[in-house]
N, CA, C and O atoms as a Tripos MOL2 file, in Angstrom:
@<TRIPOS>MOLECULE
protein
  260   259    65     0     0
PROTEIN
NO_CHARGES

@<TRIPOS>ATOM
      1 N         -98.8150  -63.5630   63.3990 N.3       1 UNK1
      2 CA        -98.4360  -63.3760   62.0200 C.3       1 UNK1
      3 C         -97.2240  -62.4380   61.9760 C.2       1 UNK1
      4 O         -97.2490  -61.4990   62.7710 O.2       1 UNK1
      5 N         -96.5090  -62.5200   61.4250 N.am      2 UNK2
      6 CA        -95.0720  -62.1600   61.5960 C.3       2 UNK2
      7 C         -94.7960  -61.1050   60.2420 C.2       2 UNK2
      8 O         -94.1010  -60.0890   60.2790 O.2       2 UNK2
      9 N         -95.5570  -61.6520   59.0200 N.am      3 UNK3
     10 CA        -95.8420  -60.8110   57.6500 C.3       3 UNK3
     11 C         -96.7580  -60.1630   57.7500 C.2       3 UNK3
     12 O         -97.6700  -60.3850   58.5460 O.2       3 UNK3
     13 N         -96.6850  -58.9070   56.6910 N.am      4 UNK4
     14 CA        -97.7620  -58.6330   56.2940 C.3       4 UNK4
     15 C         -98.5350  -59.1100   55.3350 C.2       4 UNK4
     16 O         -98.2950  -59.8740   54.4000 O.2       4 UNK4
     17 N         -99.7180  -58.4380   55.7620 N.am      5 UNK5
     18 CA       -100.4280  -59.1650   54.4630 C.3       5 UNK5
     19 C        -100.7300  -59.0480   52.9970 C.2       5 UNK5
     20 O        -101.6400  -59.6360   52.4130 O.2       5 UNK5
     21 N         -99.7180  -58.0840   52.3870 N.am      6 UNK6
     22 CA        -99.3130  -57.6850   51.3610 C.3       6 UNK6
     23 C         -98.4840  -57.7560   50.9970 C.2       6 UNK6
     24 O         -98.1350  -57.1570   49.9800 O.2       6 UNK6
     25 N         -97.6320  -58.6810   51.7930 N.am      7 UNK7
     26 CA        -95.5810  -58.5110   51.4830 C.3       7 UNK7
     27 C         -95.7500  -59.4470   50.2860 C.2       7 UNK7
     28 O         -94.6200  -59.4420   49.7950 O.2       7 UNK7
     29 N         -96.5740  -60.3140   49.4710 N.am      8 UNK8
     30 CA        -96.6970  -60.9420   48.5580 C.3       8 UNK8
     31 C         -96.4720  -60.0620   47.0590 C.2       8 UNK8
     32 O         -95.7060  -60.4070   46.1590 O.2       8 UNK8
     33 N         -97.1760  -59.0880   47.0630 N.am      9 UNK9
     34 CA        -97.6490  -57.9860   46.4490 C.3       9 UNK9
     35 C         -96.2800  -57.1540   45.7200 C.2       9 UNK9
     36 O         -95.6620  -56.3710   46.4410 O.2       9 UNK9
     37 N         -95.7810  -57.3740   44.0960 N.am     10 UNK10
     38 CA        -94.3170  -57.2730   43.7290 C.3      10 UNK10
     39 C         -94.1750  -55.4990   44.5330 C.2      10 UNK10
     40 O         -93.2230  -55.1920   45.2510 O.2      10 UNK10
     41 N         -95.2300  -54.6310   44.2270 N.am     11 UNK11
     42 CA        -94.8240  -53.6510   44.5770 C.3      11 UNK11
     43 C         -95.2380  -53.2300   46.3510 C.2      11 UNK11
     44 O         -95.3740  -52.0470   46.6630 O.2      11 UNK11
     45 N         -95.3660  -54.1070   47.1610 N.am     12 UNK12
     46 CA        -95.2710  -54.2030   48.6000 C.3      12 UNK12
     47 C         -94.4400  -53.3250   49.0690 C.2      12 UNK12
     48 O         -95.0010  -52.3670   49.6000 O.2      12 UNK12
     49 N         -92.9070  -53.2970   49.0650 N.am     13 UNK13
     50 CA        -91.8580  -52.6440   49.9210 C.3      13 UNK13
     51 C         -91.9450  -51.4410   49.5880 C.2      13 UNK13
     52 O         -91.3180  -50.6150   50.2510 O.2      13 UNK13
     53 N         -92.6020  -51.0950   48.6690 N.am     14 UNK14
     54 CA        -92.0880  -49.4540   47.9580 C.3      14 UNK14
     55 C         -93.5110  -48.4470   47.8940 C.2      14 UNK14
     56 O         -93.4960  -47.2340   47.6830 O.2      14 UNK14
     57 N         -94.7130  -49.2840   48.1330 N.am     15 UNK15
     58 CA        -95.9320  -48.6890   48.3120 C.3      15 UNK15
     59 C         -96.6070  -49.1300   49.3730 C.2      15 UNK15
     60 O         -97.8330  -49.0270   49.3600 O.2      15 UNK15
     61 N         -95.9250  -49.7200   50.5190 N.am     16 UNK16
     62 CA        -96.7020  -50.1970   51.8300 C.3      16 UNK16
     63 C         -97.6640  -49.5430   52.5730 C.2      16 UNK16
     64 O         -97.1550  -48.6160   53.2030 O.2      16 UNK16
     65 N         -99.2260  -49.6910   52.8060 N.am     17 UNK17
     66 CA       -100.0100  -48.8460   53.5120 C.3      17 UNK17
     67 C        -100.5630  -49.5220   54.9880 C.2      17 UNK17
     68 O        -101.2820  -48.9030   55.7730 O.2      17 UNK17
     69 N        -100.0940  -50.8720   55.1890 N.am     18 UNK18
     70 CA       -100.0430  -51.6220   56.3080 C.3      18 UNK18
     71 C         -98.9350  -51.3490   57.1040 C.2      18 UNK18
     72 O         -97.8290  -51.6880   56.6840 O.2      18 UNK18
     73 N         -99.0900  -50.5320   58.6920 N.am     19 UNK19
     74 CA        -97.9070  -50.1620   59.3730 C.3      19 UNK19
     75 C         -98.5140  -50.7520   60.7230 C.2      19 UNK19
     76 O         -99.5160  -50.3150   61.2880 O.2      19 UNK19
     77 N         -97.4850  -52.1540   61.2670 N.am     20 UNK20
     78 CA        -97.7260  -52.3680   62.5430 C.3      20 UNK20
     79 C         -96.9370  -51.7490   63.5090 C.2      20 UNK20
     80 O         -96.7350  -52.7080   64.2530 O.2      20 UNK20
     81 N         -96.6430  -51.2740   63.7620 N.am     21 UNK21
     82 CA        -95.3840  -50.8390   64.3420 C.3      21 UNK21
     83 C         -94.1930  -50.8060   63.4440 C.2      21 UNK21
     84 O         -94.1310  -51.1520   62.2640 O.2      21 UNK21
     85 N         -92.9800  -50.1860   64.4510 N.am     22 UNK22
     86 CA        -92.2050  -50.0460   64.0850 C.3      22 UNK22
     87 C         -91.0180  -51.0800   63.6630 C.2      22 UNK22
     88 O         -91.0260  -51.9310   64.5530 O.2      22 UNK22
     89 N         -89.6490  -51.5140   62.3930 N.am     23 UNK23
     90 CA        -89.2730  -52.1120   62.2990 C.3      23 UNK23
     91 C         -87.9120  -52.3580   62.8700 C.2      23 UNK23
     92 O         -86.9350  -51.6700   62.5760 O.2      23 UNK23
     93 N         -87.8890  -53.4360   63.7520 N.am     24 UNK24
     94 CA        -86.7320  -53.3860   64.4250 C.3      24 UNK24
     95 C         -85.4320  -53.9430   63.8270 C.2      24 UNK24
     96 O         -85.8280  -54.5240   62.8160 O.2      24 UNK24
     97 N         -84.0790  -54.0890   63.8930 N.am     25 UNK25
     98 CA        -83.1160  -54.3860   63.4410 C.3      25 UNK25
     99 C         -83.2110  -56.3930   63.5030 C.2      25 UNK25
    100 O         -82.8940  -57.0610   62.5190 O.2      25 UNK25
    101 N         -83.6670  -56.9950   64.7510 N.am     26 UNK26
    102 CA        -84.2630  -58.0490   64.9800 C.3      26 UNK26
    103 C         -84.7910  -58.6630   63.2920 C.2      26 UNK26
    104 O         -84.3120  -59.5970   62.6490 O.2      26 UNK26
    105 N         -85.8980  -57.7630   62.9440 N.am     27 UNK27
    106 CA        -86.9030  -58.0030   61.9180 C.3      27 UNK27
    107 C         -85.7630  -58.2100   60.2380 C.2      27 UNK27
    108 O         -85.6410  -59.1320   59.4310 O.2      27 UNK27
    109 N         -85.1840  -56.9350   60.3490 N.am     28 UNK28
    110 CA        -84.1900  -57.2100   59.5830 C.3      28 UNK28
    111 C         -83.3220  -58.4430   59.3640 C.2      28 UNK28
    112 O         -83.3100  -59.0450   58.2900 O.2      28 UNK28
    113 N         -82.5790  -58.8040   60.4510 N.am     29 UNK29
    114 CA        -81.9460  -60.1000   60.2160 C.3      29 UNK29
    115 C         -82.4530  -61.1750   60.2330 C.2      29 UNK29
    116 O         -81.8360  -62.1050   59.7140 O.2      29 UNK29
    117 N         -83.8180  -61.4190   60.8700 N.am     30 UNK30
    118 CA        -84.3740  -62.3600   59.9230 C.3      30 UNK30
    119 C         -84.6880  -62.3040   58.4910 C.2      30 UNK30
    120 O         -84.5980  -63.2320   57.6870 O.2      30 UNK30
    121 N         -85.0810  -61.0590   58.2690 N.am     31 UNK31
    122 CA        -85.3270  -61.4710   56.6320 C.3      31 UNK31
    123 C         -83.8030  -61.7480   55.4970 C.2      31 UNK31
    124 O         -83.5860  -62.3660   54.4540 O.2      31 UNK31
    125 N         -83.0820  -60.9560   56.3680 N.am     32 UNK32
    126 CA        -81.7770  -61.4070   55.1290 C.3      32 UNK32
    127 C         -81.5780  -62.8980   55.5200 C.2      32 UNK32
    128 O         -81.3010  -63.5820   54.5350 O.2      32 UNK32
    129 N         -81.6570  -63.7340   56.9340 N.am     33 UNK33
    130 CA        -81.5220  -64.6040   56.7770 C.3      33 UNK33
    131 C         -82.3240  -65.5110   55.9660 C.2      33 UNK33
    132 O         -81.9110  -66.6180   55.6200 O.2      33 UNK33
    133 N         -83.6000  -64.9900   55.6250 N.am     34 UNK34
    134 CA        -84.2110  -65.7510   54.9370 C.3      34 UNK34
    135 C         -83.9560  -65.4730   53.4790 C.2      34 UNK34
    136 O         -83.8750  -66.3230   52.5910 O.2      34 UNK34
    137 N         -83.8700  -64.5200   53.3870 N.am     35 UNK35
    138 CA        -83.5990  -64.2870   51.3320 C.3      35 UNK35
    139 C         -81.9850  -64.6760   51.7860 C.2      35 UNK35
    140 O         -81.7840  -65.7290   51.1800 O.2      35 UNK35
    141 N         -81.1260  -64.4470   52.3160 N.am     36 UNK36
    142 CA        -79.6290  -64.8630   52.0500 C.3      36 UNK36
    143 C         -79.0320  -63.5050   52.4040 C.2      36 UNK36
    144 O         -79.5420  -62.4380   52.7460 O.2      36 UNK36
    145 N         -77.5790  -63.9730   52.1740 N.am     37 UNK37
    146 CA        -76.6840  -62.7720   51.9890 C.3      37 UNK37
    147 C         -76.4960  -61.4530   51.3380 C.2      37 UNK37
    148 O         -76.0000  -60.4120   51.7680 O.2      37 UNK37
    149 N         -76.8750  -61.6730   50.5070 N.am     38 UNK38
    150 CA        -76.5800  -60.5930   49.2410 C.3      38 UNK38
    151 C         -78.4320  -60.3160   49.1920 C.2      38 UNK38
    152 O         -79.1400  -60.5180   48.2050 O.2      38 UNK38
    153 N         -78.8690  -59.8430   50.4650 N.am     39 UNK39
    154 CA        -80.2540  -59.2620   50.3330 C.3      39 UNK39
    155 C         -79.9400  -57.4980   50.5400 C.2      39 UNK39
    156 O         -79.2440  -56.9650   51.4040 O.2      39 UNK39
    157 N         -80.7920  -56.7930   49.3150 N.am     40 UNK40
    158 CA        -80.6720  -55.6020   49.2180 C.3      40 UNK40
    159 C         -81.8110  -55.0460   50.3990 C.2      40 UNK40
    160 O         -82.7530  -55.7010   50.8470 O.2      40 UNK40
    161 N         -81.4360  -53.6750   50.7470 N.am     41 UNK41
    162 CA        -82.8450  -52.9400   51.8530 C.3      41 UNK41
    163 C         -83.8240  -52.9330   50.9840 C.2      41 UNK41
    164 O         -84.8790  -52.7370   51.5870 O.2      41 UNK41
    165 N         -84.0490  -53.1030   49.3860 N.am     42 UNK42
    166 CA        -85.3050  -53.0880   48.5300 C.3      42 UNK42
    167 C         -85.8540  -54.2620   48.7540 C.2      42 UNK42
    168 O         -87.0780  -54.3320   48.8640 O.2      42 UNK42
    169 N         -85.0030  -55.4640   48.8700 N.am     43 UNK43
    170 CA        -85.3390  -56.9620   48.9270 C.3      43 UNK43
    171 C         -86.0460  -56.9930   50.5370 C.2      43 UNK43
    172 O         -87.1900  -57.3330   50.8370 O.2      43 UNK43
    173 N         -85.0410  -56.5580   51.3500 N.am     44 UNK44
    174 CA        -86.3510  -56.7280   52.6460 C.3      44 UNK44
    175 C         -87.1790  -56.1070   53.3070 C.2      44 UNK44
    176 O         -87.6040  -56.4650   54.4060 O.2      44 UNK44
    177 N         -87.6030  -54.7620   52.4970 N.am     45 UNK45
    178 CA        -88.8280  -54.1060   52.5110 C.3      45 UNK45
    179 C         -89.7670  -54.8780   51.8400 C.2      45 UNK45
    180 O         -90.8440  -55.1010   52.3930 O.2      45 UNK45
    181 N         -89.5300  -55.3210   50.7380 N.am     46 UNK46
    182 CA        -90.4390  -56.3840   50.2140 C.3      46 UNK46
    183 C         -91.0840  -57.8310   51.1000 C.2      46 UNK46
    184 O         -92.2730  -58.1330   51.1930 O.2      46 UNK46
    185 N         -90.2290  -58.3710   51.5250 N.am     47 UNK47
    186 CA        -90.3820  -59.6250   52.3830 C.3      47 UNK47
    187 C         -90.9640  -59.0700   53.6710 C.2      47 UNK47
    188 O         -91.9160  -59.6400   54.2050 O.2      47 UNK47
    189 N         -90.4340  -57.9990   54.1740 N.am     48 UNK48
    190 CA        -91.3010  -57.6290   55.2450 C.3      48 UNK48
    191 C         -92.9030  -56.7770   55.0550 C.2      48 UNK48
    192 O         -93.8950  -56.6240   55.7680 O.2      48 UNK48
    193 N         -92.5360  -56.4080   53.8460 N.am     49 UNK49
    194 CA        -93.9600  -55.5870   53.4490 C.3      49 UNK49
    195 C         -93.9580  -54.0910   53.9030 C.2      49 UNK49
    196 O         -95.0100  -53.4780   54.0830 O.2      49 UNK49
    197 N         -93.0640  -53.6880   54.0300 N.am     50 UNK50
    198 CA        -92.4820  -52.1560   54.4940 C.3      50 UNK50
    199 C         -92.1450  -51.5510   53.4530 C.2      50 UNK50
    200 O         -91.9360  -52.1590   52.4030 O.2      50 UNK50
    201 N         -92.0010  -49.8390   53.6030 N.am     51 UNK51
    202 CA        -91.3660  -48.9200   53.0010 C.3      51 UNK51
    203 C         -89.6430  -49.3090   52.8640 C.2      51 UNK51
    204 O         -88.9590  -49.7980   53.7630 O.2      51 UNK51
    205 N         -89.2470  -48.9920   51.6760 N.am     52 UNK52
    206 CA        -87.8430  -48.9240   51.8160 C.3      52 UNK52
    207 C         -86.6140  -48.1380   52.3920 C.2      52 UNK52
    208 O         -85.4130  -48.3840   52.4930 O.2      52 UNK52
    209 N         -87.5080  -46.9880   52.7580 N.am     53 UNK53
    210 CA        -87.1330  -46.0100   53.4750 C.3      53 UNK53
    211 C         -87.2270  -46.5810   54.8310 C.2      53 UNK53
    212 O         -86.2210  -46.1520   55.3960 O.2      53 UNK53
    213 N         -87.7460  -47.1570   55.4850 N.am     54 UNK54
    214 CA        -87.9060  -47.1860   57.1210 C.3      54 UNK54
    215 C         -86.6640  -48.5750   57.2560 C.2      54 UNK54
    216 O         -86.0240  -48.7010   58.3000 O.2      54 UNK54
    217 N         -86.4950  -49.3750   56.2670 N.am     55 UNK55
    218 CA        -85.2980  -50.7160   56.1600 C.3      55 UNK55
    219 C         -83.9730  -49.7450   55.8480 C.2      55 UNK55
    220 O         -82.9000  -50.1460   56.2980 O.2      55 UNK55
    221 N         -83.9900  -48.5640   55.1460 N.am     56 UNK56
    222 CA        -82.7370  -48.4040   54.9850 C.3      56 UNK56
    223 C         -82.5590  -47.3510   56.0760 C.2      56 UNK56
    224 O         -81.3590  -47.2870   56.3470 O.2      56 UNK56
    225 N         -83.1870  -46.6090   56.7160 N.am     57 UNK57
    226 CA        -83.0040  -45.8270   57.7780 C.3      57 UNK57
    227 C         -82.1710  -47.0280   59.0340 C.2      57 UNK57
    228 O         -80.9690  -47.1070   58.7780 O.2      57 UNK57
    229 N         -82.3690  -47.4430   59.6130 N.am     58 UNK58
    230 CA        -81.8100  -48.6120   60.4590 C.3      58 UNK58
    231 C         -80.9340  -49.8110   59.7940 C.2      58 UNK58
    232 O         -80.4820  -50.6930   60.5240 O.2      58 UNK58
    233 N         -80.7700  -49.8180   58.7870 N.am     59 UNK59
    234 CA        -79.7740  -50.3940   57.9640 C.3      59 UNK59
    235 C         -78.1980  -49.6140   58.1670 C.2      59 UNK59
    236 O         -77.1360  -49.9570   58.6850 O.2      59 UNK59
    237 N         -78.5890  -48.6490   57.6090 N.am     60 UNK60
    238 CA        -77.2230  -47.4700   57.2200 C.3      60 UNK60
    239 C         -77.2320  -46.5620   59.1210 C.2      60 UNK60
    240 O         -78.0220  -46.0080   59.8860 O.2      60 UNK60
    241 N         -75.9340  -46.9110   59.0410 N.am     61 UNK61
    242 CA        -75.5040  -45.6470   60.2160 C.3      61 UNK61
    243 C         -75.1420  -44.3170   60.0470 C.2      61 UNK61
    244 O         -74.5770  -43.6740   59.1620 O.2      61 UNK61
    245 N         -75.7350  -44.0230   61.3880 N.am     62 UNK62
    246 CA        -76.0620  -42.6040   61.6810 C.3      62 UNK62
    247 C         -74.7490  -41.8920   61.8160 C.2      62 UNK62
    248 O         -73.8830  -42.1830   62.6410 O.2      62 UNK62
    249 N         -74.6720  -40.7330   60.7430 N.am     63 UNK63
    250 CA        -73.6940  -39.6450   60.9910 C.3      63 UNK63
    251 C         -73.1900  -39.5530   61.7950 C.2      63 UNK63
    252 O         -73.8770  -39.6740   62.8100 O.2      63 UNK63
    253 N         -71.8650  -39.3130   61.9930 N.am     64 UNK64
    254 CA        -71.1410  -38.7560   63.0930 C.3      64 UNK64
    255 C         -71.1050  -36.9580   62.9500 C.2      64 UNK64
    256 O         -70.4980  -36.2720   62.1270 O.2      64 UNK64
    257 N         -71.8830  -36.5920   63.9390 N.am     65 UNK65
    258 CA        -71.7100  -34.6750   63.7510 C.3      65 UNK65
    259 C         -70.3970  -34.5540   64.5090 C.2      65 UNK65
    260 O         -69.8680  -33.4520   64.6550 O.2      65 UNK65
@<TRIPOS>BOND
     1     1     2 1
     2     2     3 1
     3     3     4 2
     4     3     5 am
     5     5     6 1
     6     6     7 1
     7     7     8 2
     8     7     9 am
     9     9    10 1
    10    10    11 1
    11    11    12 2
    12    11    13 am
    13    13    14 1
    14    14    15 1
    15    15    16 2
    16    15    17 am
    17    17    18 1
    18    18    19 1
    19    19    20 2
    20    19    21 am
    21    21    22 1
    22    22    23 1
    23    23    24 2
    24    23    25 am
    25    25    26 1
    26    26    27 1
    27    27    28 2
    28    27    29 am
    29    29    30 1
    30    30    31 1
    31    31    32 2
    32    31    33 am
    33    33    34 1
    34    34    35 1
    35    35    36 2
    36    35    37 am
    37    37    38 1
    38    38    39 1
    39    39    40 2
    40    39    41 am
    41    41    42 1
    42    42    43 1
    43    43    44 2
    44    43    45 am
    45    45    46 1
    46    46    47 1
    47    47    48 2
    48    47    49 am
    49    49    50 1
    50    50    51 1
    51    51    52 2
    52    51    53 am
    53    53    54 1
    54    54    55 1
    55    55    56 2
    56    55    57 am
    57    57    58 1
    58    58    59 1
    59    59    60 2
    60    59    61 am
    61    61    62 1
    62    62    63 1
    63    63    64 2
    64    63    65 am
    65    65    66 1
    66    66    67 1
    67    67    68 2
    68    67    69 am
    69    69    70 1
    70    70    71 1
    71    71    72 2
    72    71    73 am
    73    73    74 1
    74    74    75 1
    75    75    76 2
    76    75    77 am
    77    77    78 1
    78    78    79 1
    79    79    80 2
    80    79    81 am
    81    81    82 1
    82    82    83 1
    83    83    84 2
    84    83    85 am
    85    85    86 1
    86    86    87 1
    87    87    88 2
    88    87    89 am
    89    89    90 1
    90    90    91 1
    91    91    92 2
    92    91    93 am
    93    93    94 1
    94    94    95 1
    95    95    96 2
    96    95    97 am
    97    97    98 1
    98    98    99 1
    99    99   100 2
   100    99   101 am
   101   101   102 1
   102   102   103 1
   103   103   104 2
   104   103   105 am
   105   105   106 1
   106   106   107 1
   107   107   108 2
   108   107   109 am
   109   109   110 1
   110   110   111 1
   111   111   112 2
   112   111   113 am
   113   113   114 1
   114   114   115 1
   115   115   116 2
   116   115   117 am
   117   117   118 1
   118   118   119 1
   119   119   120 2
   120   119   121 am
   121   121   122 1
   122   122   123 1
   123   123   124 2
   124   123   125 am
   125   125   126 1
   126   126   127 1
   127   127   128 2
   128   127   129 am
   129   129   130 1
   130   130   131 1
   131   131   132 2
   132   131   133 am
   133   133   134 1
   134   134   135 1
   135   135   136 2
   136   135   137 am
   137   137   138 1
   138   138   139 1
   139   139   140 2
   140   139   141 am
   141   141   142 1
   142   142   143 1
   143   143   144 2
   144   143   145 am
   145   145   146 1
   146   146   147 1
   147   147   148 2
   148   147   149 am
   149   149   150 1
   150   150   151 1
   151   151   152 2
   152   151   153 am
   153   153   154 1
   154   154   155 1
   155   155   156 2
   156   155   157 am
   157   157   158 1
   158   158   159 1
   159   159   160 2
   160   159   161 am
   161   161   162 1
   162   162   163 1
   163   163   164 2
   164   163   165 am
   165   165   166 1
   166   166   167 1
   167   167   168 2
   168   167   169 am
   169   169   170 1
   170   170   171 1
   171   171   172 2
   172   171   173 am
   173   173   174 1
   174   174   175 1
   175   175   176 2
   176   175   177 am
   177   177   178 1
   178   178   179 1
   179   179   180 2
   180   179   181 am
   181   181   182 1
   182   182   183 1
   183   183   184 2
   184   183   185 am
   185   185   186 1
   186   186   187 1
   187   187   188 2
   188   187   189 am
   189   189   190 1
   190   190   191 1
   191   191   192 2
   192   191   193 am
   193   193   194 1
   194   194   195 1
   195   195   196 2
   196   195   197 am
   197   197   198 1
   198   198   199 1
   199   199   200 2
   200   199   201 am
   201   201   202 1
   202   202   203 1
   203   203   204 2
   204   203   205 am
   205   205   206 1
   206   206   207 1
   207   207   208 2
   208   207   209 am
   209   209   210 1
   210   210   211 1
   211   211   212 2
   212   211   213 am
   213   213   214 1
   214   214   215 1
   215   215   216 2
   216   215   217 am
   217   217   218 1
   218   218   219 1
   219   219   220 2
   220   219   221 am
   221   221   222 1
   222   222   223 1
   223   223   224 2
   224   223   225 am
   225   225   226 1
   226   226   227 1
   227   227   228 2
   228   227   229 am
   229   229   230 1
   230   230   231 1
   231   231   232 2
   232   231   233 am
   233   233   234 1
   234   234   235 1
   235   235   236 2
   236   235   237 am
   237   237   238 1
   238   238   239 1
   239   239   240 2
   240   239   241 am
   241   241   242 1
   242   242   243 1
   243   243   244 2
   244   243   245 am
   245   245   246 1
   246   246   247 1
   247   247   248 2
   248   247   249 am
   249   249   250 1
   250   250   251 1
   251   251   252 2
   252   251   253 am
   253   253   254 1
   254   254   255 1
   255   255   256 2
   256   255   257 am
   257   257   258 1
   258   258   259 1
   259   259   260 2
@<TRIPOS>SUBSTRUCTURE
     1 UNK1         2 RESIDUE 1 A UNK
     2 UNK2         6 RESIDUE 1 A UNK
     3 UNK3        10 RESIDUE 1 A UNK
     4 UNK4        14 RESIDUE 1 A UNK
     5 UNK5        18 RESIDUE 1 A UNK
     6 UNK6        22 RESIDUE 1 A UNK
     7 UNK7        26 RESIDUE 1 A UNK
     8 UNK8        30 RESIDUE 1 A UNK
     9 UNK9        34 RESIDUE 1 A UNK
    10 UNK10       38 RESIDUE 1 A UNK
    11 UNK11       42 RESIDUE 1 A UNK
    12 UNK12       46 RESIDUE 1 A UNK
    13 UNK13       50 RESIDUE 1 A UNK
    14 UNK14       54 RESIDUE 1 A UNK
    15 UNK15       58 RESIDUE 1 A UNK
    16 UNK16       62 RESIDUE 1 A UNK
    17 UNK17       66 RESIDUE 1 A UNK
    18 UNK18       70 RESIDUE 1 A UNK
    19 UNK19       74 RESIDUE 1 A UNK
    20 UNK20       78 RESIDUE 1 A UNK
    21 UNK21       82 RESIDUE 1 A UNK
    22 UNK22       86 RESIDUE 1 A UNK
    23 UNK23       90 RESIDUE 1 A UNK
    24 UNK24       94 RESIDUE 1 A UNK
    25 UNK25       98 RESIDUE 1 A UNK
    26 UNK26      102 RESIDUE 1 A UNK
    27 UNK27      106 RESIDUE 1 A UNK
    28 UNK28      110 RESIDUE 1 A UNK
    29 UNK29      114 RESIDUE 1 A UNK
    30 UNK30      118 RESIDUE 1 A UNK
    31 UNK31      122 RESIDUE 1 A UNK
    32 UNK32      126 RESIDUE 1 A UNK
    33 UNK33      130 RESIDUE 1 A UNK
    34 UNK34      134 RESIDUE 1 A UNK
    35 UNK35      138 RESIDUE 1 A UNK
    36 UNK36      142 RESIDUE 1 A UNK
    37 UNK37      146 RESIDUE 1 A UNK
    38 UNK38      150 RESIDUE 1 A UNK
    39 UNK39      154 RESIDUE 1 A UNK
    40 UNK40      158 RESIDUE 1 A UNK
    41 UNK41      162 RESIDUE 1 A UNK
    42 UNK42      166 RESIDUE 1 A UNK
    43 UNK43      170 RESIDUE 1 A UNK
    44 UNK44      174 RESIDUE 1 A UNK
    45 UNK45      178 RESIDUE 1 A UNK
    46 UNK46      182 RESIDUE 1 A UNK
    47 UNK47      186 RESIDUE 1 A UNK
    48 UNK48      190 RESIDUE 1 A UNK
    49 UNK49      194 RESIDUE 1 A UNK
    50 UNK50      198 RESIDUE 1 A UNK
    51 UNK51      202 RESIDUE 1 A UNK
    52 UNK52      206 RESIDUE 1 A UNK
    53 UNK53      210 RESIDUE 1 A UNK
    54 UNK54      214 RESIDUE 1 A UNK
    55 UNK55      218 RESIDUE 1 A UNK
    56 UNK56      222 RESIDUE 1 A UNK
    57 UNK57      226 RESIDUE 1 A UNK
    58 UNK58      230 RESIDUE 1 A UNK
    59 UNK59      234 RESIDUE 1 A UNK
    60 UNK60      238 RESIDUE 1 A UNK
    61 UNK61      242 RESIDUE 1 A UNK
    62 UNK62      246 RESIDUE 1 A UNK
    63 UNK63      250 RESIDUE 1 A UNK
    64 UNK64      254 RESIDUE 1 A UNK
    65 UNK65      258 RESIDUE 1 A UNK
């Protein structure tokens, strides 16, 4: 099973209490490939059933110190 079992659930991405591990960048581009182009990190926390915080952490790059 590749979803969770709540990613159905409108408020899924933003209140997720199902954590299989961690989300890899892999996981990411499938889901924009599946919602499309113009998929927001809110849109594929949802489809994946994740926090939006853990999609936009590995989304957005890391500071240069």
């Amino acid at each position: 099973m590749t979803r969770a079992t709540n990613s159905g659930h409108p408020g899924a991405g933003q209140y997720a209490t199902s954590r299989r591990g961690g989300v890899s960048m892999n996981d990411i581009w499938q889901a924009q490939e599946a919602i499309g182009q113009r998929a927001t990190p809110s849109m594929i926390a949802r489809y994946l059933g994740r926090c939006e915080i853990d999609v936009r952490v590995l989304m957005t790059p890391e500071a240069a110190t």
